[in-house]
N, C-alpha and C positions, 0 to 999 in steps of 0.2 A: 412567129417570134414571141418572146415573152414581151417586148413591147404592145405591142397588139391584142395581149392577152390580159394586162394589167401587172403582171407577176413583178411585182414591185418589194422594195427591201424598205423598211422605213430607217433613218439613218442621223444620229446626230449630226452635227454642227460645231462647229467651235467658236465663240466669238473671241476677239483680242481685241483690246482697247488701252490705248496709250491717250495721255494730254493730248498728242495732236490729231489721233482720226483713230479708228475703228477700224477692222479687216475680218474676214472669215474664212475657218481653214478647214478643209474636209479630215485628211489625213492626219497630220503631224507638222508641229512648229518646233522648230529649234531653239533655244536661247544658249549663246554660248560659241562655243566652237564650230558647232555645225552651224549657227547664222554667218556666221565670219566666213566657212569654208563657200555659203552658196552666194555672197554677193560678189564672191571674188569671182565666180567661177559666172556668174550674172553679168560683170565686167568685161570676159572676156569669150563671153558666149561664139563669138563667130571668128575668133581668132584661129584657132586650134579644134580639136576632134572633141566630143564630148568626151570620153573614157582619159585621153590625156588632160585636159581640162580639169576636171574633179580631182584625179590622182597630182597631178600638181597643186592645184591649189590644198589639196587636205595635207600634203609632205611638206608646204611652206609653212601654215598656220601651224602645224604640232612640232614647227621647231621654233615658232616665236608667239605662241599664244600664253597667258597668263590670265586663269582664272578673277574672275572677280569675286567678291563676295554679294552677298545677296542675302534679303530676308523674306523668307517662300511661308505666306500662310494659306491654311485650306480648312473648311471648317473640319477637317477632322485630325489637322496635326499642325504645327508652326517649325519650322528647323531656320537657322542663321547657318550659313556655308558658304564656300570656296564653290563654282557651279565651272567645271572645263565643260560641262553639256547638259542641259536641263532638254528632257524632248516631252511633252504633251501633247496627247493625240488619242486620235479613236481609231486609227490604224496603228499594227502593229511595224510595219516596214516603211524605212525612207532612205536618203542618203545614199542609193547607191548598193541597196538591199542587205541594209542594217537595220536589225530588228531593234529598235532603238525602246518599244514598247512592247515588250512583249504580252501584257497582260491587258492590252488595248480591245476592247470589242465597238465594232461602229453603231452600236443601238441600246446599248445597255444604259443609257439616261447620264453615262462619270465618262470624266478623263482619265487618260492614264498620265502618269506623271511620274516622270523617268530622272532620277538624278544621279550624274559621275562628276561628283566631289573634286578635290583638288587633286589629279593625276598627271603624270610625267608621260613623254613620248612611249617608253617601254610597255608601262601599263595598258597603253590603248591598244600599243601593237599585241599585247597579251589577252587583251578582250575581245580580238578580232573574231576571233573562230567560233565564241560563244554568238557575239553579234549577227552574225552572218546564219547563222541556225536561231537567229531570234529566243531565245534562253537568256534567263536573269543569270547574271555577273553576283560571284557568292564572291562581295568584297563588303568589309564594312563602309568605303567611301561608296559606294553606290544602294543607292536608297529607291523603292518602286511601290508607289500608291496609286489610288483609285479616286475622285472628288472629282464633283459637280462644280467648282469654283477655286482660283487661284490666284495670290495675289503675288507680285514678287518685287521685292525694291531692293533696287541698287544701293549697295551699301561703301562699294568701293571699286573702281575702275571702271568701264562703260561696256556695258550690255548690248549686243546686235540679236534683232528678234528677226527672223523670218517666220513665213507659213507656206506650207505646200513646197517648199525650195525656193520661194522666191522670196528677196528679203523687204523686210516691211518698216524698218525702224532699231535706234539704235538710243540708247538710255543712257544716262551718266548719273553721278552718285547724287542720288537723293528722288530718282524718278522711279515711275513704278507701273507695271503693266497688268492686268487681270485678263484673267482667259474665264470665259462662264461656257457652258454646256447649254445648245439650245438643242433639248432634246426630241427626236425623231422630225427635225426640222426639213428633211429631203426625202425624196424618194426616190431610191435608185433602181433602173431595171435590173430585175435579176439575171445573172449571169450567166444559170444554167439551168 
């Protein structure tokens, strides 16, 4: 097996750090919609079927979710925006196999850093087919970068961060979260 063999992948890290604790995400962290969508769905983990679960909880939050505003710096851009889903990650799939990053690589030293601006139910239901084929959304509200570091403060209404799908923390106007790149921090066995 390639365990046995060393056949190993070196592989970032993510870290996130909030005032109150610190956490670490292999994949993709959500800020936005999708943290909302997996605490809900975290709440009610052993009630219902997973497949039900998610689908319900994602059809309740995109009829009552409201973007917050936020101010997203990175040393290589700054934008003030509306965020219905900010995803940062060194994977490119999360959520249910939505390609939320598509320009994501797990080794390449940066984050990907995925942002859908202020959108409405229809919109997302319109971005589905791109999402699920993991492909960039050609809308001017959705914006997609690359950086080693990020910083984001709540500017208006409260922030739910998860990582990995699990949810980690939740911000209100004046807090603020950074995600750094701890690069080729793991070693995964290779898969094939």
């Amino acid at each position: 097996s390639n365990a046995k063999k060393g056949l190993v992948v070196p592989t970032d890290l993510i870290e996130i750090k909030t005032k109150s604790r610190t956490w670490h995400c292999v994949n993709i962290s959500n800020c936005g919609i999708g943290a909302n969508i997996a605490k809900t769905v975290a709440i009610r983990r052993n009630k219902m079927s997973p497949k039900i679960n998610y689908l319900s909880a994602t059809v309740s939050w995109l009829l009552k979710f409201e973007a917050p505003k936020v101010l997203i710096t990175a040393s290589e851009f700054e934008t003030e925006t509306y965020t219905f889903l900010t995803a940062i990650g060194n994977g490119r799939y999360a959520g249910d196999g939505l390609g939320l990053c598509p320009q994501a690589k797990i080794n390449d030293g940066k984050m990907a850093i995925s942002i859908i601006g202020k959108v409405g139910l229809i919109d997302f239901i319109r971005y589905l087919p791109k999402l699920r084929l993991g492909v960039e959304i050609d809308d001017p509200r959705v914006a997609y970068q690359s950086t080693t570091n990020i910083r984001m403060k709540v500017l208006t209404g409260s922030l739910m961060l998860e990582a990995d799908g699990e949810p980690v923390d939740e911000l209100s106007v004046g807090e603020s979260v950074e995600f750094n790149v701890l690069e080729a921090k793991l070693r995964i066995v290779k898969p094939y």
